[in-house]
C-alpha positions as CSV (number, residue, x, y, z in Angstrom):
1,X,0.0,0.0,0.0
2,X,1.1,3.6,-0.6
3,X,1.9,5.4,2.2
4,X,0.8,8.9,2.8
5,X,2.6,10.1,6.3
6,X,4.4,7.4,8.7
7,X,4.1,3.6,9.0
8,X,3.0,-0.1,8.5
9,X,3.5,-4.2,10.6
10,X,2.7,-8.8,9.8
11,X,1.9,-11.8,11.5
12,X,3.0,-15.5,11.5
13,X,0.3,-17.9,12.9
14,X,-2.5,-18.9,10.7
15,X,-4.9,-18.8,14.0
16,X,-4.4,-14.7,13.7
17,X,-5.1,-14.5,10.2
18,X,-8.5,-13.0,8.9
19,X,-9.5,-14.7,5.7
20,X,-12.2,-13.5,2.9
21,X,-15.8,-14.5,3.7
22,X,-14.5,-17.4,0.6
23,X,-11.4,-18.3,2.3
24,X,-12.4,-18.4,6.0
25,X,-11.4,-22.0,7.4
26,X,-8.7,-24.3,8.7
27,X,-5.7,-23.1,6.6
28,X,-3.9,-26.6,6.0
29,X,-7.1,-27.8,4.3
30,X,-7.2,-25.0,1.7
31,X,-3.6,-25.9,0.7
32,X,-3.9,-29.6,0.2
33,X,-5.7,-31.5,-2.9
34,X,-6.4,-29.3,-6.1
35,X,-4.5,-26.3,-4.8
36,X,-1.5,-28.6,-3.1
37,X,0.7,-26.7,-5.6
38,X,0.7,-23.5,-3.7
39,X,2.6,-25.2,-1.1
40,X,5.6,-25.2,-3.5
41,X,8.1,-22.5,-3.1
42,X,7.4,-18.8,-4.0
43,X,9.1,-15.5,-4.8
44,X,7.5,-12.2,-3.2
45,X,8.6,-8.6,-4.6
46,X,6.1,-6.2,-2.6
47,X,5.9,-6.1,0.9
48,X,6.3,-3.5,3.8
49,X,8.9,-4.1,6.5
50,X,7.0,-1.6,8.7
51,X,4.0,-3.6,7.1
52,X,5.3,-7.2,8.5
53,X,6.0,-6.6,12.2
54,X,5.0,-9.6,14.7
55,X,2.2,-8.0,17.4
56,X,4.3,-9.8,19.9
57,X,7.4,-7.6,19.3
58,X,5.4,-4.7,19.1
59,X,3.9,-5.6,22.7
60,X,7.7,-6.6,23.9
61,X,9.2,-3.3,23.1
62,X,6.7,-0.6,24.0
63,X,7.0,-2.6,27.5
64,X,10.6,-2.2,27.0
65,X,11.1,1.2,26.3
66,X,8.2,2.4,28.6
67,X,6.4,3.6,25.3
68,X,2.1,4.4,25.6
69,X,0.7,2.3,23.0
70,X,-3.5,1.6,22.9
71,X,-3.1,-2.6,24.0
72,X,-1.8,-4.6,26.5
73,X,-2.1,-8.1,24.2
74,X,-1.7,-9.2,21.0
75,X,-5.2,-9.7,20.6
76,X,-6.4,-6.0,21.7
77,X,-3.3,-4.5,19.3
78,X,-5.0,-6.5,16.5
79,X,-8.1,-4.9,17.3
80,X,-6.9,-1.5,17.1
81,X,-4.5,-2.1,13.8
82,X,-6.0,-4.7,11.9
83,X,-9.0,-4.5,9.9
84,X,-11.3,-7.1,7.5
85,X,-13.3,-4.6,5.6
86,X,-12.5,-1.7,3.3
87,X,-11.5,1.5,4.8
88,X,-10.4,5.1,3.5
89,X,-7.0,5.4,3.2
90,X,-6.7,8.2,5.9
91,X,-8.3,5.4,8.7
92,X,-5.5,3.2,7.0
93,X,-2.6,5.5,7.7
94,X,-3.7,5.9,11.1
95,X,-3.1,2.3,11.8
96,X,0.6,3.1,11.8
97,X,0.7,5.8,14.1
98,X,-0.8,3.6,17.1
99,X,2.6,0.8,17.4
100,X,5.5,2.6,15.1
101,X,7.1,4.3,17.9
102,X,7.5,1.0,19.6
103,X,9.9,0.4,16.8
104,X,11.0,2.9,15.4
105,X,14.5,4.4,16.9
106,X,15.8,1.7,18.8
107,X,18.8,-0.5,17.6
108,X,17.4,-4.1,19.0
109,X,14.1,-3.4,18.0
110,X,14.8,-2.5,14.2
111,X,17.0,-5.5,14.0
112,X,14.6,-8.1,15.6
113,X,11.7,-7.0,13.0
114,X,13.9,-7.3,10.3
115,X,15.1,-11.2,11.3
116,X,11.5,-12.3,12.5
117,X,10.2,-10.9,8.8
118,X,12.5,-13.4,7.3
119,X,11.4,-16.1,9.5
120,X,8.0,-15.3,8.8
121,X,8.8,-15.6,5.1
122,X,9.9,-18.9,5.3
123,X,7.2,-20.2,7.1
124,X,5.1,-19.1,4.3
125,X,7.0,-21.2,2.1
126,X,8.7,-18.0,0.2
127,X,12.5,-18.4,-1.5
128,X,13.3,-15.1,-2.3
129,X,11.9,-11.5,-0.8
130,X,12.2,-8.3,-1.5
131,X,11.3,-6.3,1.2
132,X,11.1,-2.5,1.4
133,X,10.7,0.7,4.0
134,X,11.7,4.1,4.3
135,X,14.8,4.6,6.6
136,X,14.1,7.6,7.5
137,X,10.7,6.6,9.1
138,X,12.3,4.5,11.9
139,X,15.1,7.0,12.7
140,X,15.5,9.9,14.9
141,X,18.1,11.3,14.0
142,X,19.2,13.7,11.3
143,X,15.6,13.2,9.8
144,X,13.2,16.6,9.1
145,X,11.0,15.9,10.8
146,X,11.3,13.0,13.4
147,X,8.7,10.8,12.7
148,X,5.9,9.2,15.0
149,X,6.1,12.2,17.9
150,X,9.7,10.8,18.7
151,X,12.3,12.8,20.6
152,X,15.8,13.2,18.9
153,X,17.9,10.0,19.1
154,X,21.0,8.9,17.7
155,X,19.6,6.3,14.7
156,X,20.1,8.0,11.6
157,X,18.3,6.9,8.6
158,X,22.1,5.0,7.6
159,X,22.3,3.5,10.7
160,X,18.0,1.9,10.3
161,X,19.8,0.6,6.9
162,X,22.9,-1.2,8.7
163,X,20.6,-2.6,11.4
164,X,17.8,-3.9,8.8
165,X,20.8,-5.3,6.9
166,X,22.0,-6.9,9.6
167,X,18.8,-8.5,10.5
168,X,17.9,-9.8,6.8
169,X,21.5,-11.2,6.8
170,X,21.3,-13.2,10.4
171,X,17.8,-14.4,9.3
172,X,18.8,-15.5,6.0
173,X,21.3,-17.6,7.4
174,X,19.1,-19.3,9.9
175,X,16.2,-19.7,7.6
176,X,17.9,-20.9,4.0
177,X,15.9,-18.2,2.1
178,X,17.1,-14.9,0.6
179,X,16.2,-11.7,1.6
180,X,17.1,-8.0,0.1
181,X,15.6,-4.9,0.5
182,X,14.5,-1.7,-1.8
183,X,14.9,1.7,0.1
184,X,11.6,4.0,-0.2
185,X,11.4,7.8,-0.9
186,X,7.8,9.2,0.0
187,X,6.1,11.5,-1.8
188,X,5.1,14.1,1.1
189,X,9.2,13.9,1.8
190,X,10.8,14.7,-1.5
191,X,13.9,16.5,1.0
192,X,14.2,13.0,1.8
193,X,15.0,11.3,-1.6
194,X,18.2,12.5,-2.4
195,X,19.8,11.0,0.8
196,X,17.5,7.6,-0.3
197,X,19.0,7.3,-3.3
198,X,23.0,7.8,-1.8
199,X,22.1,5.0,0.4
200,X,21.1,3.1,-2.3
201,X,24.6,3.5,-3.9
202,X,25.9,2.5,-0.4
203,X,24.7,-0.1,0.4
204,X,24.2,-1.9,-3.2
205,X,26.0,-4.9,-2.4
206,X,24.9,-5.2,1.2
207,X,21.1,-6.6,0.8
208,X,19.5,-3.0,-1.1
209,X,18.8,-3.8,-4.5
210,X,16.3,-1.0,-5.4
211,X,14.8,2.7,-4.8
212,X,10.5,2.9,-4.5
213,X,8.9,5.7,-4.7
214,X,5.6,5.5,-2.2
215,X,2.6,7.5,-0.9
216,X,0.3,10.0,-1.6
217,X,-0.2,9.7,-6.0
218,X,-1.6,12.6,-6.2
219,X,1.0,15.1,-5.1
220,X,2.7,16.0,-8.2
221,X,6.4,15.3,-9.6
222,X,6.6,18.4,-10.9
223,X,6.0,19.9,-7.5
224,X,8.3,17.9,-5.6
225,X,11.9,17.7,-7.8
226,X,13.8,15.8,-5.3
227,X,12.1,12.5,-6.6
228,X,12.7,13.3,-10.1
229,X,16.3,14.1,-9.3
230,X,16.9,10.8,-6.8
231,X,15.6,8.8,-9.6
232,X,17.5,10.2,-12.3
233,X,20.8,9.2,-9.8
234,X,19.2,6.0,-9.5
235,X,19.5,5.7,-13.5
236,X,22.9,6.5,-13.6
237,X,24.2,4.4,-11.0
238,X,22.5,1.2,-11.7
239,X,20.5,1.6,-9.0
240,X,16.9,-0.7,-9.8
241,X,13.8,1.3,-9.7
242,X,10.3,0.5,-8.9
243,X,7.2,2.9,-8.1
244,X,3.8,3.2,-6.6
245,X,1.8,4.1,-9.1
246,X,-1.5,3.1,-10.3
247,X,-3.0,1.5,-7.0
248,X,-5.4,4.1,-6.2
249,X,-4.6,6.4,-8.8
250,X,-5.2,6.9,-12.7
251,X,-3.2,5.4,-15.3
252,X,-1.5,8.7,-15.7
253,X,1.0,8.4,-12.6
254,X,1.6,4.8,-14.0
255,X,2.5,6.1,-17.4
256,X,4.9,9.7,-15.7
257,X,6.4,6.1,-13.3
258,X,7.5,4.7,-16.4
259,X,8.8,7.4,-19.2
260,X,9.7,10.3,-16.1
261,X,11.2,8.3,-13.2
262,X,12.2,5.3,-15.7
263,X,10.3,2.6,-13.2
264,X,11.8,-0.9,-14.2
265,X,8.4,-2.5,-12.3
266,X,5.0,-0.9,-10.9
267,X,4.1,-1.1,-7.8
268,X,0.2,-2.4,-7.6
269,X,-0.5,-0.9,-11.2
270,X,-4.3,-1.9,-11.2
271,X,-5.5,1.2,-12.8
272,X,-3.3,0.7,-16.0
273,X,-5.9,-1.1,-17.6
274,X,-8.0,2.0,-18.0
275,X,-5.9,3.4,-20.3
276,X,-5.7,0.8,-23.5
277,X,-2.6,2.1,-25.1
278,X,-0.6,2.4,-22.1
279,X,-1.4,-0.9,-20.7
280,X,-0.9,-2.9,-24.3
281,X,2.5,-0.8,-24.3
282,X,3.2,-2.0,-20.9
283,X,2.8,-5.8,-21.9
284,X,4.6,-5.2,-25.1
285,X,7.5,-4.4,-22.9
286,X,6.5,-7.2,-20.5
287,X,6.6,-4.5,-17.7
288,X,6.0,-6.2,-14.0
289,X,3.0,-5.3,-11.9
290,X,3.7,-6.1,-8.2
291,X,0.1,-6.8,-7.4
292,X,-1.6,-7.5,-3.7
293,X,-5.2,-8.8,-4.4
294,X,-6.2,-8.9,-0.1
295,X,-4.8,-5.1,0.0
296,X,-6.2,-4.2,-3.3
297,X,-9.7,-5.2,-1.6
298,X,-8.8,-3.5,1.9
299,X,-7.7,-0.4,0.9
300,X,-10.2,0.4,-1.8
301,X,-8.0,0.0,-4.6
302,X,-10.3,-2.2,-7.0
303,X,-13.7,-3.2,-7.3
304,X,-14.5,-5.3,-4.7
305,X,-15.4,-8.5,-7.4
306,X,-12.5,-10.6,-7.2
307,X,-14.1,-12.0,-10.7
308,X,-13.8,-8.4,-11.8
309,X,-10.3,-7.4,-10.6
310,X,-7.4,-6.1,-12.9
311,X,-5.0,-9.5,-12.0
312,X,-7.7,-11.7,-13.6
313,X,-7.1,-9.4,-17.0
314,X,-3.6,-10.1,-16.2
315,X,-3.8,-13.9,-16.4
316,X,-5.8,-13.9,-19.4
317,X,-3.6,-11.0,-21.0
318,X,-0.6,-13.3,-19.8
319,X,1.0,-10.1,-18.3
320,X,3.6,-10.4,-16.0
321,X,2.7,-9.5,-12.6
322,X,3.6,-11.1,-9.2
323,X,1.2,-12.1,-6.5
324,X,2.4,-10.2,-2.7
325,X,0.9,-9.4,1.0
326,X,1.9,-5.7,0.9
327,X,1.1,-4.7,4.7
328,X,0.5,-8.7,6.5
329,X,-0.1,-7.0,10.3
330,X,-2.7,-4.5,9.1
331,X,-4.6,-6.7,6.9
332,X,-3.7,-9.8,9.2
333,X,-3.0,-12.2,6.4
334,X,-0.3,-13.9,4.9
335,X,0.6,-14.8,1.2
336,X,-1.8,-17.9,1.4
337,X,-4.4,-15.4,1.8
338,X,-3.3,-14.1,-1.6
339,X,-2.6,-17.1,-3.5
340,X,-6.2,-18.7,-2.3
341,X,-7.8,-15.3,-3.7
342,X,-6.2,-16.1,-6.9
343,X,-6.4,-19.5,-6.8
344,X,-10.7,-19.5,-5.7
345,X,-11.8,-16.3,-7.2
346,X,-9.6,-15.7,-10.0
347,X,-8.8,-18.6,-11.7
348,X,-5.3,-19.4,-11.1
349,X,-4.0,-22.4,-12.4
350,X,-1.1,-24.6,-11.4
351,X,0.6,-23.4,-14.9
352,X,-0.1,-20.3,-14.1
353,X,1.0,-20.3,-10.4
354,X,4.7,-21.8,-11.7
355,X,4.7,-18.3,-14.3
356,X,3.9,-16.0,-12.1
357,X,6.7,-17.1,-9.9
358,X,9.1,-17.6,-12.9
359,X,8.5,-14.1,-13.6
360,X,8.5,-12.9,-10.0
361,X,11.9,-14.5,-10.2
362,X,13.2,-12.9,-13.5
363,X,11.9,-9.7,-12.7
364,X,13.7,-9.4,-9.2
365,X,16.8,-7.3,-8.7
366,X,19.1,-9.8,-8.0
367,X,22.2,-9.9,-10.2
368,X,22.1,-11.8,-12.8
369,X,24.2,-15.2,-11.7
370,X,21.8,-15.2,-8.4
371,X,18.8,-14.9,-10.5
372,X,20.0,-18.0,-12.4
373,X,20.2,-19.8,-9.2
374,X,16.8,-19.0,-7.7
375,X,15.1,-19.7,-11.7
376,X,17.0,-23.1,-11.3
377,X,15.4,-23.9,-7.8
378,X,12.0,-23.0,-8.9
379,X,12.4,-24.9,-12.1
380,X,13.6,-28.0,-10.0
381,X,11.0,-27.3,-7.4
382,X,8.3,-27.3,-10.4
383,X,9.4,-30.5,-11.7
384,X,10.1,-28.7,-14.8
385,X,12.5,-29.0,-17.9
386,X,15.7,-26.9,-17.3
387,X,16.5,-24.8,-20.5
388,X,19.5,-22.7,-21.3
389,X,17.9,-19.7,-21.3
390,X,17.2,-19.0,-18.2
């Protein structure tokens, strides 16, 4: 989900997770029979760090630090955070604001969240994640201005991207999946982008493989430079680019992604199809929509039909899109939730679960030999014919 002003969290155990009125039920049982292939190993390319903490650890250190937040168990914080039915998209943003500063600005705490997401990952039988958030919102320091009410610390936005790093990189190893991030500018922050993009460039070969752009897609590029500028750095560094654009907004911002901030993938991109030409120019050049059906429904994005829902024109259209959670703790799901959508409401296929993950895979920003090698273990987990091109 774009963000607007500060924040995001996830959730691990299945007996937490709110399922669509079509999904509700013992979660083993939806996996196994027809739809036993969406036990097999996945690749997930849109999802919120901030979106993905465990309630627990929120709990643990707002006790810790002696920090007011509105619940004293998991199951009132879920109350408060979490939601089943569409809301606007200012009563979604003000999820955030009632457990970031538990987080936010403390070395153990940004760590921890980082490791538990990758655990959390795993357990949802995903390979290889991308996972991004915005530095600056768990800092507070040398940040204009401190997020979340926070008085001034001594976490700089740099050192948030050292600790997440570390955390990924300790999980990673104790879970056998791989993890990297993608480093978010904001659109109500374009003073903020520049610095995003240099720690892009920093930290390229420790975990960050991308810039995002998220937030509000109606404040305008033009207004706001910085973004313009941090992604034209981006372009001549190397850095990988993806953007919000097209979620809740018109196929315009999709189109200005694309040919002005030279967006390699979209983030969401549901709206594209309203505009024919761009969206046929789009699959000409096999562009990738990260796409979150369970948010797409929560947040308003779509019409609420799954039957009706821009990823069904992007199976039949054979686009190539990837299936993700987005924010887990808000919308109290996991990727099953997602897949079971697909899989019950949209059509998806077994062939068509094994491409979307294929191109999940070959759209990621791993370099090129580690692409390779996650294409080979999906093709070997697919029981399928290795070729030479992969």
């Amino acid at each position: 989900m774009g963000r607007a002003s500060p924040g995001a969290g996830g959730l691990e155990r299945p007996d937490n997770v709110i399922y669509p009125a079509a999904q509700r039920g013992n979660s083993t049982s939806r996996m196994e029979g027809k739809a036993g292939y969406l036990q097999k190993p996945k690749v997930e390319l849109h999802v919120h760090l901030d979106g993905s903490f465990k309630p627990e650890t929120i709990l643990h250190f707002a006790r810790k630090r002696q920090i007011e937040i509105p619940a004293d168990s998991v199951d009132e914080l879920l109350k408060i955070i979490s939601y089943d039915e569409p809301l606007s998209l200012t009563e979604f943003l003000a999820k955030f604001a009632h457990y970031m500063p538990a987080i936010a600005g403390d070395r153990e705490a940004i760590k921890r969240v980082a490791y538990e997401f990758v655990e959390m990952k795993a357990k949802e039988g995903v390979i290889y994640v991308e996972v991004r958030y915005s530095p600056h919102f768990l800092a507070n320091s040398k940040v204009d201005p401190i997020p979340w009410g926070q008085k001034e610390g001594d976490i700089t936005p740099d050192i948030v991207v050292d600790l997440v790093n570390q955390g990924l990189r300790e999980g990673e190893k104790a879970f056998n999946i791989k993890a990297r991030s993608i480093l978010c500018c904001m659109r109500h922050m374009p003073n903020w982008s520049l610095e995003v993009v240099e720690l892009c460039k920093k930290y390229q070969n420790d975990t960050v493989v991308a810039i995002d752009l998220a937030g509000d897609e109606s404040l305008n590029l033009e207004a706001a430079p910085g973004h313009r500028l941090a992604y034209e750095e981006a372009v001549r560094c190397g850095v990988h680019r993806t953007v919000h654009a097209g979620e809740v907004g018109p196929p315009s911002v999709v189109k200005e992604a694309v040919e002005v901030l030279k967006a390699e993938r979209i983030g969401h991109g549901y709206h594209t199809v309203e505009d024919p030409h761009l969206y046929r120019e789009l699959l000409n050049k096999e562009m990738h929509f990260e796409t979150c059906p369970w948010s797409s429904y929560l947040t308003g994005a779509c019409d609420p039909d799954f039957t009706k829902h821009p990823v069904k024109q992007f199976m039949e259209d054979r686009a190539n899109y990837s299936l993700n959670t987005d924010d887990p703790l808000i919308f109290r799901s996991t990727l099953d939730v997602d897949y079971n959508i697909a899989a019950n409401q949209m059509g998806l296929t077994e062939e068509e679960f094994k491409r979307v993950n294929i191109n999940a895979a070959k759209s990621s920003f791993l370099p090129e030999k580690e692409k390779r090698e996650l294409l080979y273990k999906l093709y070997e987990a697919y029981d399928m014919v290795l070729t030479t091109g992969l």
